[in-house]
C-alpha positions as CSV (number, residue, x, y, z in Angstrom):
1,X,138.6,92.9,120.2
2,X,136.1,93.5,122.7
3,X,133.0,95.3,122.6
4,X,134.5,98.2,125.3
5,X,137.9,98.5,122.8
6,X,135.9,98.8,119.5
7,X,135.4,102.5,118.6
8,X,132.2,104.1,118.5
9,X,131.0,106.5,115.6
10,X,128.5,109.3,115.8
11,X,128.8,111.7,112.5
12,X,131.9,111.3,111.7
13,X,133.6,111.7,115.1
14,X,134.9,108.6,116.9
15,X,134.3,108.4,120.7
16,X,136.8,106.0,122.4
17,X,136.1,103.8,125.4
18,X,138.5,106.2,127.5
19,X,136.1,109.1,126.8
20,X,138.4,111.0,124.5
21,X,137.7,111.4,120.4
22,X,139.1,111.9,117.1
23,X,137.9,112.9,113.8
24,X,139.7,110.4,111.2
25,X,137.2,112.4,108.4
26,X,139.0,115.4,109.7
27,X,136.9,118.6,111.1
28,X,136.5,120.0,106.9
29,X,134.9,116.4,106.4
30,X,132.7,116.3,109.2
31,X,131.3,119.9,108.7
32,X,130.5,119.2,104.8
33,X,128.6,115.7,106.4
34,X,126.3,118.0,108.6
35,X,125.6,120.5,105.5
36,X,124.4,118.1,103.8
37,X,122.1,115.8,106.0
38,X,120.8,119.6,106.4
39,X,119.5,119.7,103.1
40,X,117.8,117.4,100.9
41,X,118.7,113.9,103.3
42,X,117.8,115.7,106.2
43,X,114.0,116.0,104.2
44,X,114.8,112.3,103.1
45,X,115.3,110.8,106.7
46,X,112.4,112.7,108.2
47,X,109.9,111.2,105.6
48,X,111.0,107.8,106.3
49,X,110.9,108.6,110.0
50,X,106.9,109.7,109.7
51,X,106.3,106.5,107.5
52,X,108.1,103.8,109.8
53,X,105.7,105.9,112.3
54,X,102.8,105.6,111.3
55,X,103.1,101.6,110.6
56,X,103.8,101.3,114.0
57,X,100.1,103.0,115.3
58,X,97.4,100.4,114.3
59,X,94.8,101.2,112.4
60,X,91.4,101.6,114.1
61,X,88.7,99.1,113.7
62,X,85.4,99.3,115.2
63,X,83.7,96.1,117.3
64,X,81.4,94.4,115.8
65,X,78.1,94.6,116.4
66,X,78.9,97.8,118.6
67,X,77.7,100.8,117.7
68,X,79.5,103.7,120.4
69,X,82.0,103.0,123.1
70,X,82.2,104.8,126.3
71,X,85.3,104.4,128.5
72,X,85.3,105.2,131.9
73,X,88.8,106.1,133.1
74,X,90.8,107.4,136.0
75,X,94.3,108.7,136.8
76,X,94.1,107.2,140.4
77,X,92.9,104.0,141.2
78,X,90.5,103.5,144.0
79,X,88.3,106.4,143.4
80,X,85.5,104.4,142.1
81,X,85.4,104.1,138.8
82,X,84.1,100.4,138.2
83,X,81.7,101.6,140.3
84,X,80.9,104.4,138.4
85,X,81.2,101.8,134.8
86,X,79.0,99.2,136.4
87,X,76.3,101.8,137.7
88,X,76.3,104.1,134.1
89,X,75.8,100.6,132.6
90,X,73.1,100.3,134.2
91,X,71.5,103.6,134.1
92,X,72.0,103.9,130.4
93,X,69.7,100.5,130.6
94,X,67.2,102.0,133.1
95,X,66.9,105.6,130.9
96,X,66.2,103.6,127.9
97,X,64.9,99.8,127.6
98,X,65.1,99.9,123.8
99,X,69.4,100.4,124.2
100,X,71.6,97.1,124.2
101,X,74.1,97.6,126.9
102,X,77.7,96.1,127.2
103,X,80.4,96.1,129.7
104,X,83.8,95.6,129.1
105,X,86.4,95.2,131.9
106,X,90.3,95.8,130.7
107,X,91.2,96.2,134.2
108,X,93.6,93.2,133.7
109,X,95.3,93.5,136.3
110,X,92.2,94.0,139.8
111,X,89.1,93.0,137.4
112,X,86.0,93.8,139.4
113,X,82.6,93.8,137.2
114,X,82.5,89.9,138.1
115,X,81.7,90.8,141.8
116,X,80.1,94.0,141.4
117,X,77.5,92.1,138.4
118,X,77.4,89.0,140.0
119,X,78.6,87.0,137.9
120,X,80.8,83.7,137.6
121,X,82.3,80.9,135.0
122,X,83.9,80.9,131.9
123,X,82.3,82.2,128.4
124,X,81.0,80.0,126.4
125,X,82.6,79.8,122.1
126,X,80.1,80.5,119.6
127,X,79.8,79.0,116.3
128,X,83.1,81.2,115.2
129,X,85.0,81.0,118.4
130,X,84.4,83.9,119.8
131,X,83.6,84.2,123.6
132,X,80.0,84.9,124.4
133,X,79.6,87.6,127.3
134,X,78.0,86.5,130.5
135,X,74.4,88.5,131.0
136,X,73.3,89.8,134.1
137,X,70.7,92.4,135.0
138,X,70.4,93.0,131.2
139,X,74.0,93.9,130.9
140,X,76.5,91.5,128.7
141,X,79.4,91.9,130.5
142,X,83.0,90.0,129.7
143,X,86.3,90.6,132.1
144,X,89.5,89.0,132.3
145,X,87.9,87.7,135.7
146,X,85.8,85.6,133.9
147,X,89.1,83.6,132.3
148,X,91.0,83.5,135.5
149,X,90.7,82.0,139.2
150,X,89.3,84.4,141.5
151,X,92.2,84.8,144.0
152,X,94.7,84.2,140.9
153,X,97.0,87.1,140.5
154,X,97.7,87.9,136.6
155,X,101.9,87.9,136.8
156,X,102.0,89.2,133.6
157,X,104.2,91.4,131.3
158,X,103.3,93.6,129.3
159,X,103.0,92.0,126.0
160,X,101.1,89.4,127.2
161,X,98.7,92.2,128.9
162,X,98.3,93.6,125.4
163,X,97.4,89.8,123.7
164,X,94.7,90.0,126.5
165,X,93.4,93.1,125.7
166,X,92.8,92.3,122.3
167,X,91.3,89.4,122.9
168,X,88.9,91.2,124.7
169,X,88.3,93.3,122.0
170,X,88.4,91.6,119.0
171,X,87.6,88.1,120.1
172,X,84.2,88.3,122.2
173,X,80.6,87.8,120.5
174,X,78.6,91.3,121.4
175,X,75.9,90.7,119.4
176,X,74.2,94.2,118.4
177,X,75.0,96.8,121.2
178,X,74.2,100.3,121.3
179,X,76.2,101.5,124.3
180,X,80.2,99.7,125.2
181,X,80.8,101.0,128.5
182,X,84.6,100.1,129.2
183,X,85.8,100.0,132.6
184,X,89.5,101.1,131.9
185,X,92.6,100.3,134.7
186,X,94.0,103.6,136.7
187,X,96.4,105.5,135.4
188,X,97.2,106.3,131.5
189,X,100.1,103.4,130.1
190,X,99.8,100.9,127.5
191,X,96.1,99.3,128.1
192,X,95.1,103.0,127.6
193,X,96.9,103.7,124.6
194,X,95.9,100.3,123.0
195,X,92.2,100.8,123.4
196,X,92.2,104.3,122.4
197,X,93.9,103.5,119.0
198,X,92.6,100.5,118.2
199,X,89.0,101.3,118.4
200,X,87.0,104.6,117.4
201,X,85.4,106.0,121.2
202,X,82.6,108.1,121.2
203,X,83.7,109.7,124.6
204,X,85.9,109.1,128.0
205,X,84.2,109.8,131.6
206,X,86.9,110.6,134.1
207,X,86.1,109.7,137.6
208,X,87.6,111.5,140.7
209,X,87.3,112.1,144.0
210,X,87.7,115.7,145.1
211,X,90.9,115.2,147.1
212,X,94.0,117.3,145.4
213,X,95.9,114.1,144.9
214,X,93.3,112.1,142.8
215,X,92.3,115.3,140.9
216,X,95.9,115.4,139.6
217,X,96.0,112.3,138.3
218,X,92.6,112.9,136.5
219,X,94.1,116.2,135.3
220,X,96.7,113.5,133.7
221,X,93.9,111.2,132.5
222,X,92.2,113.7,130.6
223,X,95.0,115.0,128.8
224,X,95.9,111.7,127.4
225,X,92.7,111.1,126.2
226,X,93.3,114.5,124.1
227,X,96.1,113.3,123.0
228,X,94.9,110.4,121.5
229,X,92.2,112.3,119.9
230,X,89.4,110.8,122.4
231,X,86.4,113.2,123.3
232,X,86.5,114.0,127.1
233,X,82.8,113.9,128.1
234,X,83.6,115.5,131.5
235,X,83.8,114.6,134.9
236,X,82.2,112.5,137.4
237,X,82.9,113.9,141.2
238,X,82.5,110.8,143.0
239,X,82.5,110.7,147.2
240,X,81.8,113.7,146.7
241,X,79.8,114.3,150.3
242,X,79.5,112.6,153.4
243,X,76.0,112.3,155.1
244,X,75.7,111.4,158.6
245,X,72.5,109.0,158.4
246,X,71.6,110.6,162.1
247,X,72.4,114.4,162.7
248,X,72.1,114.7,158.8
249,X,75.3,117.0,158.9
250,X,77.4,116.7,155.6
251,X,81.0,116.7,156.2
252,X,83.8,116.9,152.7
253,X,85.8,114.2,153.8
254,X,87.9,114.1,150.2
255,X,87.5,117.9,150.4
256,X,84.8,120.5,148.6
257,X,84.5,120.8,144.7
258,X,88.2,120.1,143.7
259,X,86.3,118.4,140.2
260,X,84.6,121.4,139.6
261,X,87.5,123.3,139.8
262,X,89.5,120.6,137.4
263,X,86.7,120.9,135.1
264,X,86.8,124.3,134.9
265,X,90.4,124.3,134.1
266,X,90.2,121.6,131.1
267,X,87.2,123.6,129.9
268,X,85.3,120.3,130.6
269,X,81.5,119.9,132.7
270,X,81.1,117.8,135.5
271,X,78.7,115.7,135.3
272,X,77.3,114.6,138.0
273,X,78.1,114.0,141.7
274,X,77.9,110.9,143.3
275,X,77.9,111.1,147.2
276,X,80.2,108.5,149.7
277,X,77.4,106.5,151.1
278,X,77.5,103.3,152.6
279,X,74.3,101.9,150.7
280,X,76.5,102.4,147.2
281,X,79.3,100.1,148.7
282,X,77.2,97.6,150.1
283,X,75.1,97.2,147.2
284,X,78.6,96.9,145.0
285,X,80.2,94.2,147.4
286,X,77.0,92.0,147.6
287,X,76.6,92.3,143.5
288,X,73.8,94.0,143.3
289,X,74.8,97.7,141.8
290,X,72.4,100.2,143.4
291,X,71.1,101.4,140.1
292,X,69.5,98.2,139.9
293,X,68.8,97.4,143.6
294,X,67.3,100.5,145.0
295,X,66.7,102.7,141.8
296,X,64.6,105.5,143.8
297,X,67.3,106.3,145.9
298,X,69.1,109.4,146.1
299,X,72.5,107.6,144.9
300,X,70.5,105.5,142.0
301,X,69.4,108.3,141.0
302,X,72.4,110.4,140.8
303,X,73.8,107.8,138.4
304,X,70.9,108.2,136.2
305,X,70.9,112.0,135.7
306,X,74.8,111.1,134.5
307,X,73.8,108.4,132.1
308,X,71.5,111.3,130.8
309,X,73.9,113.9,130.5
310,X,76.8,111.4,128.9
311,X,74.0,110.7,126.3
312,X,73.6,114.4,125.3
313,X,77.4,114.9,125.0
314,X,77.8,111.2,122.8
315,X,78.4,112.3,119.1
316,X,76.1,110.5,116.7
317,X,76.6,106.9,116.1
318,X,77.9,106.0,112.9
319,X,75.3,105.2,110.6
C-alpha cells in the first residue's frame, strides 16, 4: 500500500487521501475521546509538554574568568554596530585602566573586529586546549576571522554555525575579564537565541541609525532581547548627523531623532549619539578604532560618554 493510500488518523476521525473522512469509532466514540483528553490527560499531556520543553533550552553557564557580558546588537545590518562593539571596547578600557576588556565577534557569517583591531593569525592552544585570544590595543579579542581565510566565505548551515558559536564561547582561554563586549550578527535568529540562553548577560546595546527602516528592525532587536529575559541597556543613535568639514552646516542624512523616538516607545534611554563622520570610518578601515587613535576628538569622545552611561545601567557583577 502506498504512503498516499494509507489512512490518516487525527482523534478518532480518519482523513482519506481523496479528501473525504469517516469516523470508524463512530461520532458517540469520538465525542467521549475529546471529554476526556479535556480532563485529567489533557493536565497529563500539558505537563509532559512543559518538561520535554524545558530540556530542550540549555541551561545557562557563565564564561570563565568573565565577570559581565555586554552584547552589542542590531536588527539591521550595516548600521555600525562592530563599530560601535570595537569602539565601547575600547572606551570601557580608556574610562578605566584597572578593567580587563574582551571582545567577542559571533558575527560568523561578515566577522569584522580582525580589520577593525588589527589583528591577524590563528590562536594559539593553551595548556587545556583552549584558544588564547589575540591582544591588541589592550583588548583580547577572538573572531571566527581569526580561524578562517580572509576572503573565505563561511557556506555554512546552521548547525554547524551553532558548533562555532559555542566554541567561541566555551572553548577560548579569557583569562580574568571584567567587561565581554560581544559583537552580535544583524538581525534576531539562532546565533541570538544561543548566546542569550546559554550565557547570563548583564545588558544588550542596540545600535541604529535614525532612518525608519533600521529603527524597525531595532524595534525587533529589542523585543527579543525581552523575550529572552536580557536587560535592554538602551540605544546607541549612530550616523546620527552629518557635518560639512567646510560651511559647518549639519544636514540628517538618515533623518532626525527616529532613536529617540524608538526609545521613548520601548521606555528605553538613548545613550549616546555617534555622528557620520569620515574620521570614524577611516580610522575603522585602517585598524586603528578612533577611541584609540584620536581620543580627544569629538567622535572618541562620544564613545566614551557611552561606555560611561552603559556602566551606570550594568547590574552588579556577580560576586
Amino acid at each position: 500500500m502506498g504512503a498516499w493510500q494509507r489512512l490518516l488518523r487525527f482523534g478518532g476521525v480518519v482523513l482519506r487521501p481523496d479528501g473525504g473522512s469517516t469516523s470508524p469509532l463512530g461520532r458517540s466514540r469520538a465525542l467521549v475521546c475529546r471529554r476526556q483528553l479535556s480532563g485529567a490527560e489533557s493536565e497529563t499531556l500539558k505537563q509532559r509538554r512543559t518538561q520535554i520543553m524545558s530540556r530542550g533550552l540549555p541551561k545557562q553557564r557563565p564564561i570563565e574568568g568573565v565577570k559581565q557580558v555586554i552584547v552589542v546588537a542590531s536588527g539591521k545590518g550595516g548600521v555600525g554596530k562592530s563599530t560601535t562593539a570595537v569602539n565601547l571596547a575600547l572606551a570601557l578600557a580608556a574610562n578605566d585602566s584597572s578593567k580587563a576588556i574582551g571582545l567577542l565577534d559571533v558575527d560568523v557569517y561578515g566577522p569584522s573586529i580582525p580589520k577593525m583591531m588589527n589583528l591577524k593569525g590563528n590562536p594559539e592552544l593553551s595548556q587545556s586546549n583552549l584558544m588564547r585570544p589575540l591582544l591588541n590595543y589592550g583588548i583580547a579579542c577572538m573572531s571566527m576571522g581569526f580561524l578562517i581565510e580572509e576572503t573565505a566565505p563561511v557556506v555554512w548551515r546552521g548547525l554547524m554555525v551553532m558548533s562555532a558559536i559555542e566554541k567561541l564561547l566555551r572553548q577560548v582561554d579569557w583569562g580574568q575579564l571584567d567587561y565581554l563586549v560581544v559583537d552580535m550578527p544583524p538581525g534576531t535568529g539562532d546565533v541570538q537565541l544561543s548566546v542569550s540562553q546559554n550565557i547570563p548577560i548583564s545588558g544588550a546595546v542596540i545600535v541604529s541609525t535614525p532612518q525608519d527602516i533600521a529603527l524597525m528592525d531595532a524595534h525587533k532587536g529589542a523585543e527579543m532581547f525581552r523575550k529572552v529575559h536580557v536587560p535592554v541597556l538602551g540605544l546607541v543613535q549612530n550616523m546620527s548627523v552629518f557635518q560639512c568639514p567646510k560651511c559647518k552646516h549639519k544636514t540628517h542624512i538618515f533623518g532626525a531623532d527616529g532613536a529617540r523616538k524608538l526609545a521613548r516607545t520601548l521606555g528605553l534611554d538613548v545613550l549616546g549619539d555617534i555622528p557620520l563622520h569620515l574620521n570614524i570610518r577611516e580610522a575603522s578601515d585602517t585598524g586603528q578604532p578612533i577611541v584609540f587613535s584620536q581620543p580627544e576628538s569629538d567622535e572618541a569622545k562620544a564613545y566614551l560618554r557611552i561606555a560611561v552611561e552603559v556602566v551606570r545601567r550594568l547590574p552588579p557583577p556577580p560576586e
